[in-house]
N, C-alpha and C positions, 0 to 999 in steps of 0.2 A: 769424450763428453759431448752430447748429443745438443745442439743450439735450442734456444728456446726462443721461442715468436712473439712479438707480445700483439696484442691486435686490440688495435680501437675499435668501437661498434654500438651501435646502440642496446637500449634495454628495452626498449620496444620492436616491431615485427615491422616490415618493409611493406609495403604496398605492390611494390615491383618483384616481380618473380625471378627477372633475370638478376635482382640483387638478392633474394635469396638462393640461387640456383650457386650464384659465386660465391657466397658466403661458406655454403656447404662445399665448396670446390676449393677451398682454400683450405678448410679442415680436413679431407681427403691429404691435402700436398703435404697438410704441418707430419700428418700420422705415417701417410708414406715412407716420407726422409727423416721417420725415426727422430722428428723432432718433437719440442714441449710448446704446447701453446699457454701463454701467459696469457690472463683476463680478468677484466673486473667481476668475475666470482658469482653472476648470474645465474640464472634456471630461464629468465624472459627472455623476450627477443632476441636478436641475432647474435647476442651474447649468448642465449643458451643454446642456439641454434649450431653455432661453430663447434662449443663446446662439446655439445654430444657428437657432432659429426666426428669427430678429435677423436673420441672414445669410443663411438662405434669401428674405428677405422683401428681399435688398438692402439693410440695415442697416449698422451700424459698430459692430463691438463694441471694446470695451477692458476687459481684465483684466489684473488685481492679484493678483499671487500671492507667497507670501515664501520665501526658500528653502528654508525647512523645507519644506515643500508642492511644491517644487519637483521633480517625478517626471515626465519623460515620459511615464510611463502616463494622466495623470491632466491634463494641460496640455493645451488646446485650442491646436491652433497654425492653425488654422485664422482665427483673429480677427484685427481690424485691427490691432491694439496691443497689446503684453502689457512689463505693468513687474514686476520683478522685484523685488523690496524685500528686508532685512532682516528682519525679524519680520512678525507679526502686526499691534503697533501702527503699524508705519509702512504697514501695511495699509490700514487701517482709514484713517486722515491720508490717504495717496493717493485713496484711494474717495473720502474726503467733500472731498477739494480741486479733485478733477474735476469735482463732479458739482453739478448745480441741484436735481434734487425725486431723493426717495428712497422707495423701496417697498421693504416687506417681505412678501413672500409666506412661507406655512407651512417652517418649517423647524426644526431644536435649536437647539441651548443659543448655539452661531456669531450664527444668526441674531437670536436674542432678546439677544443681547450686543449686537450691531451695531445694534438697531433701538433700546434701551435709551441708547446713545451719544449719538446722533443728535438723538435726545425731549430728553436731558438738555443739549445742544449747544444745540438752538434757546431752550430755556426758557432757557438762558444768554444767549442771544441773540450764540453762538458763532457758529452757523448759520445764516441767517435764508432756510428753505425749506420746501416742504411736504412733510409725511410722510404716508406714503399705506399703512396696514395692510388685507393682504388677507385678510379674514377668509372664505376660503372652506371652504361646506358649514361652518361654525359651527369651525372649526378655533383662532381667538383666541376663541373665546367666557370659558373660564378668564383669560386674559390680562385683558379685559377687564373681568370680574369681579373681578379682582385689583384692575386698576386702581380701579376703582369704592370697592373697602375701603380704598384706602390715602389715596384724597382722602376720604373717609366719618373716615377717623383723624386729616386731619390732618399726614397725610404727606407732601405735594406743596404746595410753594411756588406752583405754577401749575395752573389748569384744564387735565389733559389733554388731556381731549375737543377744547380749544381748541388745541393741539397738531399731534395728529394727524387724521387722514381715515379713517373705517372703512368700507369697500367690503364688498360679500356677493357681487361679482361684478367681470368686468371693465367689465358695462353702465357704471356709474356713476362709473368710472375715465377712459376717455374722454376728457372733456369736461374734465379737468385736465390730459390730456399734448396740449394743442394748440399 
């Protein structure tokens, strides 16, 4: 049985090209290793962007979408699977029940919710997978300065660092989706 990826990311388009260059470089990795990428069920931004890279590359995708978000415009029907859910959090529940390792690529407040869940899932030992933050072109740098103050206070039950995986590229990503 072939792993499935779940990948956070926006519903809007990047500004930065080396973050969309990685985006499409990590949709290349999922299709390669014969894996599934899991998604919030877009056609926009770097959500659609991975997604057809997935399928162009002969990939499988599956997206999650809930019916507020549910707009023709905006729905990739083009993908292998698409579930449809109630809300948001049963969003979220379907993404992390599919899926084995999870990445968060740059994206708002969505994505930092959903990568935040995940952290707090495995340090529960809710979850037990690897989280894989792509911090490209210094994009989580804040984030993880953040992180740093808040284990520095006292704040975290667990070693972050020990947590998650912080990438600067797709080079060293890789060698984790085999």
């Amino acid at each position: 049985m072939s792993k499935k990826i779940c990948v956070f990311c926006a519903s809007s388009n990047s500004k930065d090209n080396i973050i969309i260059e990685e985006t499409k470089n990590i949709g290349k990795i999922i299709a390669s290793n014969n894996m599934s990428l899991v998604y919030g069920g877009a056609k926009i931004g770097l959500m659609g962007l991975i997604a057809n890279e997935v399928l162009k590359n002969n990939g499988k995708v599956i997206g999650v979408i809930p019916k507020v978000l549910y707009k023709k415009e905006i729905i990739n029907t083009k993908i292998t699977k698409l579930y449809t859910v109630k809300n948001m959090h049963e969003r979220k529940q379907k993404m992390y029940d599919l899926s084995d390792i999870f990445i968060a690529l740059p994206g708002g407040i969505g994505t930092l919710e959903e990568l935040s869940e995940i952290i707090t899932w495995k340090s529960l030992n809710i979850k037990k997978t690897s989280i894989h933050l792509m911090n490209i072109n210094g994009f989580y740098n804040p984030l993880i300065s953040q992180f740093k103050k808040m284990n520095d206070n006292d704040f975290l039950y667990f070693n972050i660092f020990k947590e998650i995986i912080i990438h600067n590229g797709t080079n060293t990503l890789k060698k984790y989706l085999k």
